[in-house]
N, C-alpha and C positions, 0 to 999 in steps of 0.2 A: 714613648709616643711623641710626636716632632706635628707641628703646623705646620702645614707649607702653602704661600699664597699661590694660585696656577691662573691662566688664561686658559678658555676652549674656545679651541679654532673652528668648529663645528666639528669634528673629527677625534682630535688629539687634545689634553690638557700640557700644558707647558709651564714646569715654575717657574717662578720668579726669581729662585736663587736656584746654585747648583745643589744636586741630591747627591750625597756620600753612600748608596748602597751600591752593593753588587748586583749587575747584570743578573734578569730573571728574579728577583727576589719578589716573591708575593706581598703586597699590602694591602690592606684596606681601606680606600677611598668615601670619607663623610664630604658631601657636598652639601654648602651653605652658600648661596647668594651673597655677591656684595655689593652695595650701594654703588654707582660711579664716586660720589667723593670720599667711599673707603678703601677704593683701588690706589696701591701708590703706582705712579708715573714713573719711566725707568729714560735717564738719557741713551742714547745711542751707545756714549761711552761707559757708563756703568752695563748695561746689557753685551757689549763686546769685552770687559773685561773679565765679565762673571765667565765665560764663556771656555777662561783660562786657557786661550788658544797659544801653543808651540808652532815656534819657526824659525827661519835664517832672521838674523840680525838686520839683514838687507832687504827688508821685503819692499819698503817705499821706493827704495833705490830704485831696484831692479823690477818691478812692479808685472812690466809686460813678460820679463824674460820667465816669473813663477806663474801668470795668467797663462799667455800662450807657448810657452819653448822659444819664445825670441831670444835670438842670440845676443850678448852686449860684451862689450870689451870691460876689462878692468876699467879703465877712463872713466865710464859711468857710473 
């Protein structure tokens, strides 16, 4: 049995860290209220690195060329 702190968007609950199960796995949900000052606060960049996103090496680089198929020279 594991805690997991979540946010509900009105919709969806979302946790606060990443979940280790596999895809479809049934659990059971205890939902407990939490105070606002027993929410912990997440920077931008703790929230984008839980996220443990894969990519090119270049991505600030090249930034437009992975957003829209812009083209760019090695140069940039």
């Amino acid at each position: 049995m594991k805690e997991i702190a979540a946010v509900f968007d009105g919709k969806v609950f979302h946790p606060a860290e990443p979940i280790t199960l596999p895809a479809n796995t049934r659990v059971k949900i205890i939902i407990e209220t939490l105070e606002t000052d027993e929410l912990e606060t997440n920077s931008f960049l703790q929230t984008a690195l839980a996220l443990n996103l894969e990519g090119p090496s270049d991505w600030s680089v090249k930034l437009d060329h992975y957003l829209y198929g812009e083209e760019t020279t090695d140069e940039d």
